[in-house]
C-alpha positions as CSV (number, residue, x, y, z in Angstrom):
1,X,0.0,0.0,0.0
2,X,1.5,3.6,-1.1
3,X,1.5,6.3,1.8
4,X,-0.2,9.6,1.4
5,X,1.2,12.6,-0.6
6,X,1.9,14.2,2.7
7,X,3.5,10.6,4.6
8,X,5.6,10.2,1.4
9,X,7.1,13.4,1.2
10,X,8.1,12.8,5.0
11,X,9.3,9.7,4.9
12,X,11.1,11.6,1.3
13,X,12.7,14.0,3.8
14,X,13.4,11.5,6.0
15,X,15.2,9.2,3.5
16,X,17.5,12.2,2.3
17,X,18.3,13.2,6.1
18,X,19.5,9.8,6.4
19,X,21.4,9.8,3.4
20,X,23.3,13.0,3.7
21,X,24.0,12.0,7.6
22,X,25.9,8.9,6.1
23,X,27.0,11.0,3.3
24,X,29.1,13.5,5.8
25,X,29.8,11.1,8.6
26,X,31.6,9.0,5.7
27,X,33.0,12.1,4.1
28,X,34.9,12.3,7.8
29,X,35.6,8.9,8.1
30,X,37.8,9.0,4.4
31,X,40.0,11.5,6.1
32,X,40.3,9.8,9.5
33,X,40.8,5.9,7.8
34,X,43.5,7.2,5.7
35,X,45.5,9.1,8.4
36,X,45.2,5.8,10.4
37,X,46.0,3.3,7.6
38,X,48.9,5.7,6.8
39,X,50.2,5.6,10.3
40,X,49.1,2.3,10.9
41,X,49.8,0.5,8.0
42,X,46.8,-1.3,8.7
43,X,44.8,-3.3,5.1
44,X,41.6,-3.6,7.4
45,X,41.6,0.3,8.0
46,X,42.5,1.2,4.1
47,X,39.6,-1.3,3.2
48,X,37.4,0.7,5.6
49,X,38.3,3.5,4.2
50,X,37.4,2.4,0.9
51,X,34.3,1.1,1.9
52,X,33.6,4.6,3.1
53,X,34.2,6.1,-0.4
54,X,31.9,3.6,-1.8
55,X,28.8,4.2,0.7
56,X,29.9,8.0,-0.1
57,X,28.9,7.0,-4.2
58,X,26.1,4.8,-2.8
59,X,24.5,8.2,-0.6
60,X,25.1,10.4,-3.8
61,X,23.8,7.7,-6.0
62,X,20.6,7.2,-3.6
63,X,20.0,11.6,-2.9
64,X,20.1,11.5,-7.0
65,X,17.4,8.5,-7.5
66,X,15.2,9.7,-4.3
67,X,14.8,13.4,-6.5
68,X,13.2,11.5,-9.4
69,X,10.9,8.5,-10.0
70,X,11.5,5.7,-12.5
71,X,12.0,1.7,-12.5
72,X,15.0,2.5,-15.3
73,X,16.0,5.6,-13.0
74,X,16.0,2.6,-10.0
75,X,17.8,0.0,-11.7
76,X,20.6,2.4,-12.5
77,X,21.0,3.4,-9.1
78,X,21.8,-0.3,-7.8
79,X,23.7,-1.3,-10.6
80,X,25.9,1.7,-9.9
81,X,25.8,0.4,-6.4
82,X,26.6,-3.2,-7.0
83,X,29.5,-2.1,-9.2
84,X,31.3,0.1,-6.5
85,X,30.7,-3.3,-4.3
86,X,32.8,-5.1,-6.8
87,X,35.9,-2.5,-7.3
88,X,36.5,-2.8,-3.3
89,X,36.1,-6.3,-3.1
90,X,38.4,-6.9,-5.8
91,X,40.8,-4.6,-4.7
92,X,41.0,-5.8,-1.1
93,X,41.3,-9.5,-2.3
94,X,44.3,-8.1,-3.8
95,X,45.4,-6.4,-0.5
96,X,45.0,-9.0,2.1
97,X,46.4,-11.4,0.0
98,X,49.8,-9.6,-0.4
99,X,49.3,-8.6,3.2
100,X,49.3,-12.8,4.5
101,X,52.1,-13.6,1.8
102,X,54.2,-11.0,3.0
103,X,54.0,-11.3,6.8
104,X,53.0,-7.5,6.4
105,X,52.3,-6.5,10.3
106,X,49.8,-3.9,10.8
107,X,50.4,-1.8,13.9
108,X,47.1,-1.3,16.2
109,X,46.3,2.2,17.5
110,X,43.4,3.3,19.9
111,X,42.1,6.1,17.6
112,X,42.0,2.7,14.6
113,X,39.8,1.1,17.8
114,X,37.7,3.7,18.8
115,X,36.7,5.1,15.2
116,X,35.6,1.3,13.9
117,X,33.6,0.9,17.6
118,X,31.9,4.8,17.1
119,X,30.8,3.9,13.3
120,X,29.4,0.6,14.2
121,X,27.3,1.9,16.0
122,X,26.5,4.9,14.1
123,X,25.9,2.6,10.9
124,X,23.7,0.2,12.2
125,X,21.1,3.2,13.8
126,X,21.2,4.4,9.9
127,X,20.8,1.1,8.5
128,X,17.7,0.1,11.0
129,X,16.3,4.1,9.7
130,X,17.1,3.6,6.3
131,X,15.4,0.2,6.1
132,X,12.3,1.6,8.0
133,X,11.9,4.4,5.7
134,X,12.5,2.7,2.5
135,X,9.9,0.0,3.3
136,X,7.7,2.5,4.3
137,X,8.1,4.5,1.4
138,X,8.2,1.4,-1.4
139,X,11.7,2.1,-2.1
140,X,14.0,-0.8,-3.5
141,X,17.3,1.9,-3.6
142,X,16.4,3.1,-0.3
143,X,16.0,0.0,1.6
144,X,19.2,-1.7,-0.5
145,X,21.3,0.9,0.7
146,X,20.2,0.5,3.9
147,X,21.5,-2.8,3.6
148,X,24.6,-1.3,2.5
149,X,24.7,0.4,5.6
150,X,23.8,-1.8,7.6
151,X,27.0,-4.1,6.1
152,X,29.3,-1.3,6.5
153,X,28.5,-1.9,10.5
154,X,29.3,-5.4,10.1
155,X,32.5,-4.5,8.6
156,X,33.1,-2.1,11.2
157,X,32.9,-4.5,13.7
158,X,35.0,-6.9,12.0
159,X,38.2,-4.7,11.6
160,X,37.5,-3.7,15.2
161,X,37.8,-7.8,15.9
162,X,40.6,-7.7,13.7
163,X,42.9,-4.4,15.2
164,X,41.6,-5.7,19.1
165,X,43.1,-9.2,18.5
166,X,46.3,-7.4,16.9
167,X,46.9,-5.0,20.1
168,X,46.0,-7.3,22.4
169,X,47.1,-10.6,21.4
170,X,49.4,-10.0,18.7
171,X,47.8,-12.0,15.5
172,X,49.2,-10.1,13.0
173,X,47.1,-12.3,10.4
174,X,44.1,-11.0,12.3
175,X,43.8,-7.8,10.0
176,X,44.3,-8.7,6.6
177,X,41.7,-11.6,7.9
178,X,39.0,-8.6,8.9
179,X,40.0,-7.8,5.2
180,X,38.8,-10.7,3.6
181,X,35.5,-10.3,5.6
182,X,35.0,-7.1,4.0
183,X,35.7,-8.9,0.5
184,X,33.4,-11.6,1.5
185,X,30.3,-9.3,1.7
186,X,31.3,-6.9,-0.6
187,X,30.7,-9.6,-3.8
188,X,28.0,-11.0,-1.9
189,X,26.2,-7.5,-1.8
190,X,26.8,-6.6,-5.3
191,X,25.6,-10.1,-6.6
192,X,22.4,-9.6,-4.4
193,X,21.8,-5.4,-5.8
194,X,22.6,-7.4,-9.0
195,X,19.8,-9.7,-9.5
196,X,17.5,-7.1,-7.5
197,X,17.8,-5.2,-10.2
């Protein structure tokens, strides 16, 4: 069932708050990840990092689609979507590979630790909104980047796994592992926005 004219353009409002919140707190996070990868040398964080460039394309791409209408106007926006999933996927494959082959050793910081812990949590209250809204709202591109979102949490939480078992209990490996978790859902997302649309 479609809302009203008035409900829809709120939960339309809504949807773009959303977006441009994740748009800016990601905008941040680029700068932040690539100091601390830098310093760091950590592939998790650089993956992250990346990640956070391609949920920056995945809020532009869904503020563009949520200021028109259109299945063909849809469908671009989550191939575009799925396509970014596949670039950082393919380039952290790359990365956590060399990373284990090497014996490259990632040193842990507690700005790496609390950034990762402060965006999980950030990511999944914008996923669970995001989700909400685009249901309510019978938006596929809303509610798939809310899964995008919500995966970005996830990841969070993984390279936090992965940089907490570093500092604490030395496993080296343990980061370039949190790498090929983001790998793992990154082609898994993109196949699923991918027969979606």
């Amino acid at each position: 069932m479609k809302p009203s004219a008035p409900t829809a353009e709120r939960l339309l409002r809504r949807g773009r708050s959303l977006e441009w919140v994740t748009l800016l707190w990601n905008v941040v996070a680029v700068l932040v990840l690539a100091v601390l990868a830098l310093t760091t040398t950590s592939v998790a964080l650089a993956g992250f990092g990346l990640d956070s460039l391609i949920e920056i394309a995945a809020s532009t791409v869904v503020l563009w689609e949520l200021s028109g209408t259109g299945e063909e106007r849809q469908r671009r926006a989550l191939r575009l979507i799925a396509f970014a999933f596949l670039a950082l996927g393919t380039y952290l494959l790359v990365q956590s590979t060399v990373a284990l082959a090497t014996g490259h050793r990632a040193e842990p910081t507690a700005g790496g630790i609390a950034w990762t812990a402060v965006t999980a949590v950030v990511m999944f209250l914008l996923a669970a909104g995001k989700r909400r809204t685009g249901r309510a709202l019978g938006n596929p591109v809303l509610e798939t980047e809310g899964r995008v979102t919500f995966i970005d949490g996830v990841l969070a939480t993984a390279v936090l796994l992965g940089l907490v078992l570093n500092a604490m209990a030395g496993w080296w490996w343990a980061d370039p592992v949190a790498g090929y978790v983001i790998v793992v859902y990154a082609f898994r997302e993109a196949v699923a926005v991918l027969r979606a649309g």
